[in-house]
Backbone as JSON Lines, residues from 0, in Angstrom:
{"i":0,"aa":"X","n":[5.85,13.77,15.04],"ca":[4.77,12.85,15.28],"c":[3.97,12.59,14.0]}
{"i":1,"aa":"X","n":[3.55,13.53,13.22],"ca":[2.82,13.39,11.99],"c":[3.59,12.64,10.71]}
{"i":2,"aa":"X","n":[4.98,12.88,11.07],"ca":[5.97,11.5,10.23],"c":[6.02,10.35,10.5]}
{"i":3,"aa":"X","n":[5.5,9.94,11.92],"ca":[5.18,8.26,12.01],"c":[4.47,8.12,11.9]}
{"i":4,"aa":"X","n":[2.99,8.73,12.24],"ca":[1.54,8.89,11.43],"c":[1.62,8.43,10.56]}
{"i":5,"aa":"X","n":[2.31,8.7,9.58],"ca":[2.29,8.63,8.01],"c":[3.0,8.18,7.53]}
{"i":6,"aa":"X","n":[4.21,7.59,8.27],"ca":[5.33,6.19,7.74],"c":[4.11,4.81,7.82]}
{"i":7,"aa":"X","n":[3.38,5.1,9.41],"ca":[3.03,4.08,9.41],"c":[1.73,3.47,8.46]}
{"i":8,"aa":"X","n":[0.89,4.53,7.98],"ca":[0.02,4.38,7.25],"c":[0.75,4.04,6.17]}
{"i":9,"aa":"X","n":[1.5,4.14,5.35],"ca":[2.26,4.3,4.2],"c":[2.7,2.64,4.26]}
{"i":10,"aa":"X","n":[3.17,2.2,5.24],"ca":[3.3,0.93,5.51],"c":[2.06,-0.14,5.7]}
{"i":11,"aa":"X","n":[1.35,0.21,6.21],"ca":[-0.02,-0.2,6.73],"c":[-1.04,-0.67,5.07]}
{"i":12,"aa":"X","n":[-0.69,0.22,4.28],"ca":[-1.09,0.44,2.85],"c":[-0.38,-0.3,2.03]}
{"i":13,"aa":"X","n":[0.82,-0.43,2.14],"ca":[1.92,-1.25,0.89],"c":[1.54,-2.88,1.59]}
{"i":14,"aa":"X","n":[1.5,-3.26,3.17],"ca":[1.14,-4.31,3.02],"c":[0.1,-4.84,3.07]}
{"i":15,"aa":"X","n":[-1.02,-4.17,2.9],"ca":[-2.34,-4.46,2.54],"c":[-2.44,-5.0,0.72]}
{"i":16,"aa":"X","n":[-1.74,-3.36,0.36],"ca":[-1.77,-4.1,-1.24],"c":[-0.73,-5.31,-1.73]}
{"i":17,"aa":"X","n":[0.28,-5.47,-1.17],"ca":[1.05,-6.76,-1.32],"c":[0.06,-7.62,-1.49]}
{"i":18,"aa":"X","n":[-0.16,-8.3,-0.04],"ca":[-1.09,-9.14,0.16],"c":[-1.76,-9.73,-0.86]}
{"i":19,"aa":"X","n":[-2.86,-8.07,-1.18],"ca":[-4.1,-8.41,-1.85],"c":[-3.5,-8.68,-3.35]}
{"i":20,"aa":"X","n":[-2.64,-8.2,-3.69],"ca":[-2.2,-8.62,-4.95],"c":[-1.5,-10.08,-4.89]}
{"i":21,"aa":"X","n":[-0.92,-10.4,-3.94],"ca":[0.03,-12.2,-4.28],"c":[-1.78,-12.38,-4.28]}
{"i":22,"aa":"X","n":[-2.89,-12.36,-3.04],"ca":[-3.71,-13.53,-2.88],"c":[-4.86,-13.28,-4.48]}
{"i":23,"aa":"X","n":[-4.62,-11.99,-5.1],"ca":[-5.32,-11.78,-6.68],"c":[-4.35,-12.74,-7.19]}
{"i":24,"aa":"X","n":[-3.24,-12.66,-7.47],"ca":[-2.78,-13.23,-8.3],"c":[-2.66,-15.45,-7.96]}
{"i":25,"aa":"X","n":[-2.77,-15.81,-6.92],"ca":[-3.0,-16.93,-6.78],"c":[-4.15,-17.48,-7.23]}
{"i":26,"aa":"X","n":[-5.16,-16.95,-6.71],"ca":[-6.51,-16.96,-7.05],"c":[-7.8,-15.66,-7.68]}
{"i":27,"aa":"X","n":[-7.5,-15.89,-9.17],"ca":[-8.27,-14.81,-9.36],"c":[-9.89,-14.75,-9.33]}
{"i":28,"aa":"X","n":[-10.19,-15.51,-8.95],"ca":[-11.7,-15.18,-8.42],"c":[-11.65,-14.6,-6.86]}
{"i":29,"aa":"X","n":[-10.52,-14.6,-5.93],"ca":[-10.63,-14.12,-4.72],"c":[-10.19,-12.87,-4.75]}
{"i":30,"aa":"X","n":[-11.36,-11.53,-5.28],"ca":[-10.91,-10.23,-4.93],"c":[-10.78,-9.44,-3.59]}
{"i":31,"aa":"X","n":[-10.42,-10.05,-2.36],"ca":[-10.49,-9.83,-1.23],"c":[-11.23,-8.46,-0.55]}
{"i":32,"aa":"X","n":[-10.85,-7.44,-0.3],"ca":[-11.27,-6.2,0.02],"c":[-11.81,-5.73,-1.59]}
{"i":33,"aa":"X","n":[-11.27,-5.78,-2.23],"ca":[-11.92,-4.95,-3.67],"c":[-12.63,-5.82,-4.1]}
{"i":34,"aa":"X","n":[-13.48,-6.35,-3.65],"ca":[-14.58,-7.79,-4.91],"c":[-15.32,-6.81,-5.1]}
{"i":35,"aa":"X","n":[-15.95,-5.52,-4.55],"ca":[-17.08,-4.62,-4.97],"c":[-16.79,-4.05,-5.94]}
{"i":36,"aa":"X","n":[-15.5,-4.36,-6.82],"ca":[-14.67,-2.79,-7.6],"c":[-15.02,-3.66,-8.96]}
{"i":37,"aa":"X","n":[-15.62,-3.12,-9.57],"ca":[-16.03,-3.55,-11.3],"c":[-14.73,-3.45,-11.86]}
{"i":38,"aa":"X","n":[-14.88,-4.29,-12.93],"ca":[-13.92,-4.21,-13.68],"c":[-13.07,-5.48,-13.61]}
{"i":39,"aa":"X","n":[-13.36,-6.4,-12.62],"ca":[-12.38,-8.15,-13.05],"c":[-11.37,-8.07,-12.24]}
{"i":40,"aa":"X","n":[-10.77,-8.81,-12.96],"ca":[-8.88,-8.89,-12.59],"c":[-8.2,-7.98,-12.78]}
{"i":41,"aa":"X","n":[-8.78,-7.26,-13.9],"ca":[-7.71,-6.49,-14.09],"c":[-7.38,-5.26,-13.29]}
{"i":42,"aa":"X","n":[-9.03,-4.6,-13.32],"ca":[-9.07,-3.67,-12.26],"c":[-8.57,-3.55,-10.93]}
{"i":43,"aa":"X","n":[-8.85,-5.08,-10.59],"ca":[-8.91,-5.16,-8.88],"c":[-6.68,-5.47,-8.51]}
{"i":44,"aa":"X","n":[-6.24,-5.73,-9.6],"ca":[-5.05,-6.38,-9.73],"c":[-4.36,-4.87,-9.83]}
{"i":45,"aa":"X","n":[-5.01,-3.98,-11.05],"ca":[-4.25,-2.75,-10.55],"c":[-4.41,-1.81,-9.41]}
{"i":46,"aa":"X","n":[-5.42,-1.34,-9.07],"ca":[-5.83,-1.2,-7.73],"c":[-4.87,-1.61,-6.55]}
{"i":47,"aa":"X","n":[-4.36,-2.28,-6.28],"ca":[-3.88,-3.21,-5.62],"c":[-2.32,-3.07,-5.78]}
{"i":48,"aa":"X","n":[-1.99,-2.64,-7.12],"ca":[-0.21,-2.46,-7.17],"c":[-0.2,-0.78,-6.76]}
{"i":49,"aa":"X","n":[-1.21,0.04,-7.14],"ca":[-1.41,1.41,-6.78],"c":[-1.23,1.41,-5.71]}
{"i":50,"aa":"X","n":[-1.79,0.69,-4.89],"ca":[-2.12,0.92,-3.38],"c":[-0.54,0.75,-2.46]}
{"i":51,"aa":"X","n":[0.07,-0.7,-3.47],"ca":[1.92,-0.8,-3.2],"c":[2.31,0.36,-3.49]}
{"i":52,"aa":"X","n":[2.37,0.89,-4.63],"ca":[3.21,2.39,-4.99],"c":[2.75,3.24,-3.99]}
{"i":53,"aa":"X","n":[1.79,3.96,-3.82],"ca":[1.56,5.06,-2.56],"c":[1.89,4.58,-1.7]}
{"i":54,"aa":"X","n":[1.26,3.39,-1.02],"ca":[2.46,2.96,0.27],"c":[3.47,3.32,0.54]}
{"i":55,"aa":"X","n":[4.35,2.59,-0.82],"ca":[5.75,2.05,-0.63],"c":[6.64,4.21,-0.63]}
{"i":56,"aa":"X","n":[5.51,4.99,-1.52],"ca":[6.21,6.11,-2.02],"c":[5.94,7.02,-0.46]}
{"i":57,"aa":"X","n":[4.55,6.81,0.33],"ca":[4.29,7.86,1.26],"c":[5.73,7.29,2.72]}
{"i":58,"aa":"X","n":[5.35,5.99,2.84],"ca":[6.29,5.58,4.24],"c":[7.76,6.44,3.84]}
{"i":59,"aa":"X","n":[8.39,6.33,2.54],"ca":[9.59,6.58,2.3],"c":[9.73,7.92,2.44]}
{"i":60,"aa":"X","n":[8.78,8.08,2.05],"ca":[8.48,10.38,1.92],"c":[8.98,10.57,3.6]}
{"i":61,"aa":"X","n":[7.98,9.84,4.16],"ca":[7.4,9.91,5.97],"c":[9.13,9.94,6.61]}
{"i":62,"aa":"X","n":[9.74,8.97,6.18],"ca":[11.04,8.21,7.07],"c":[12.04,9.15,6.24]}
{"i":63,"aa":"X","n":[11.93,9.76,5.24],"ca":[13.23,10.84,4.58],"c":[12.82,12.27,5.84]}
{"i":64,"aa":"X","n":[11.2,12.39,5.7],"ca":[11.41,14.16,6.36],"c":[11.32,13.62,7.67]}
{"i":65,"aa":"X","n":[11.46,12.48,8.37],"ca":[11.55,12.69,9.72],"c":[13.31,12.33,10.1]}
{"i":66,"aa":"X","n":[14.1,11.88,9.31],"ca":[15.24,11.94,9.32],"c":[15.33,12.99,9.25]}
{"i":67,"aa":"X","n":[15.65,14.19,7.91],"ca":[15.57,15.62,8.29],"c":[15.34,16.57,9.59]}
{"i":68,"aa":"X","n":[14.42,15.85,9.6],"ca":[14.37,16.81,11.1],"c":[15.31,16.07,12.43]}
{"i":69,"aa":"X","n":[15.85,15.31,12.49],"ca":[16.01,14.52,13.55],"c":[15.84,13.69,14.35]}
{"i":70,"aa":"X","n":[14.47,13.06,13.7],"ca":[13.84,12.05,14.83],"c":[13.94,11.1,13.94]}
{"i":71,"aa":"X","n":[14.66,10.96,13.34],"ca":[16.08,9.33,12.75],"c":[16.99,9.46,12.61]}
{"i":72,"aa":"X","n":[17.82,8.17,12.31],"ca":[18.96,8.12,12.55],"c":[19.54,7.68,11.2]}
């Protein structure tokens, strides 16, 4: 149970930062959830690919040890 917990957050997180990064990068005055975060574009643009990497790294972590154990296929 605590591996879909945490696939799904892991997922929940990579497409949040997707998002927020295509809609930074279309429009960079629209810092969506991060407009409070100092630092510009640049900040809010990395922020935002971080948030893809932990995503993209926790769901995968989540969906390898719940295969391990058996509850995938």
């Amino acid at each position: 149970m605590k591996y879909d917990v945490l696939q799904v957050l892991g997922v929940a997180l990579l497409v949040l930062g997707v998002q927020g990064a295509i809609r930074q990068l279309v429009d960079h005055s629209n810092a969506g959830l991060l407009g409070w975060l100092p630092g510009g574009f640049a900040a809010s643009i990395t922020a935002y690919l971080v948030a893809v990497a932990i995503g993209a790294v926790a769901a995968g972590w989540a969906r390898g040890r719940a295969k391990a154990v058996g509850r995938r296929s």
